[in-house]
N, C-alpha and C positions, 0 to 999 in steps of 0.2 A: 135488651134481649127480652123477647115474650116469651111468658110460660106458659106451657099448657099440661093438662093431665100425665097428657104422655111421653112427656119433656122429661129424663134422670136425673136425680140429683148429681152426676156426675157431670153428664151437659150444663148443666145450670152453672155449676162450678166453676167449670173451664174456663170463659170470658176471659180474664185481664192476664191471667198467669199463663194459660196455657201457652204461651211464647217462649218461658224461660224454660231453661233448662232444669231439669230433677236436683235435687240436694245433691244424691252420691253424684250426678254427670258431674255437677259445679267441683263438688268435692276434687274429684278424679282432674280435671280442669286447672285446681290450682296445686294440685300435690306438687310438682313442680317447685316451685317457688316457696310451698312450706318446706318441704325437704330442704331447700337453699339454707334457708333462715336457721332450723336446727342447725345443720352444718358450720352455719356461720356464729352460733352458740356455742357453738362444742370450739368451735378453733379462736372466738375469741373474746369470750366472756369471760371474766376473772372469778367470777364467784363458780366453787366447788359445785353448788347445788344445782345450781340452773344448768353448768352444764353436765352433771350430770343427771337432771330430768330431762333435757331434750337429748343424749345417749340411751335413756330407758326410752322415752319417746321414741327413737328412730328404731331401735331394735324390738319394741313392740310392734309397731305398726311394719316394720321390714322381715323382719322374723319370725312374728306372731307370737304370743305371751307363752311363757310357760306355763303347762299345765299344774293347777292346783291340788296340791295333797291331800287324800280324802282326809274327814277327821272324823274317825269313826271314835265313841267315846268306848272305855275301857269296861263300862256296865254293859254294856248290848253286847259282849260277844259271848258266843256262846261254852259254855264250858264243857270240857273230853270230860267223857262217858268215863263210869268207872270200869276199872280193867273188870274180866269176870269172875267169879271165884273158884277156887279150887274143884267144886262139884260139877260149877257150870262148863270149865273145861274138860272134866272127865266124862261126860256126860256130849258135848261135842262130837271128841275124838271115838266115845262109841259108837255116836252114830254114823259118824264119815267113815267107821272101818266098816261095820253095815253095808251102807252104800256099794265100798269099794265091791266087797265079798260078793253083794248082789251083783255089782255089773260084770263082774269076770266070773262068777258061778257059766257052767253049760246048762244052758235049758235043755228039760227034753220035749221032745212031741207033743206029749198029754198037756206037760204046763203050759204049754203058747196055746191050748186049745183045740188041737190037730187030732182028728183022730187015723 
């Protein structure tokens, strides 16, 4: 194959492989037959473990893994606020009655600015 300037590293690449198939196609290709095999694990290998790594095997890859539990450590969370104190809430509650008093007082004319 001759190269030239304006030849891609990817054209250059291609040559010998570009025939076969992709890893995942091949993959997908023989899942078949690895499925068989676990299967054929699970029903007739004696040893406990093996089969059940290709039962974790098939239920991973068939079901998809379970999600992993966060592991948040018990130093980073954050710690509740303290309550407020006896002033801080009376001090509050004067001013939301405030408030209330303000919004249902009747204005008159003069205070909206009206003459």
């Amino acid at each position: 194959m001759k190269h030239n300037s304006k030849t891609s590293v990817v054209e250059r690449h291609k040559g010998k492989n570009s025939d076969k198939p992709s890893l995942p196609a091949q993959a997908r290709q023989h899942a078949p037959a690895a499925i068989g095999e676990l299967v054929r694990i699970i029903e007739n290998t004696k040893s406990d473990a093996a089969r059940l790594a290709a039962i974790n095997i098939l239920f991973d890859r068939g079901l998809g893994k379970p999600p992993k539990p966060l592991d948040i450590a018990i130093k980073d969370r954050v710690k509740p606020a303290r309550p407020p104190s006896k002033e801080q809430l009376e001090r509050r509650v004067a001013n939301y009655e405030q408030l209330i008093l303000e919004a249902f007082t009747p204005r008159t004319a003069k205070a909206e600015g009206e003459t």
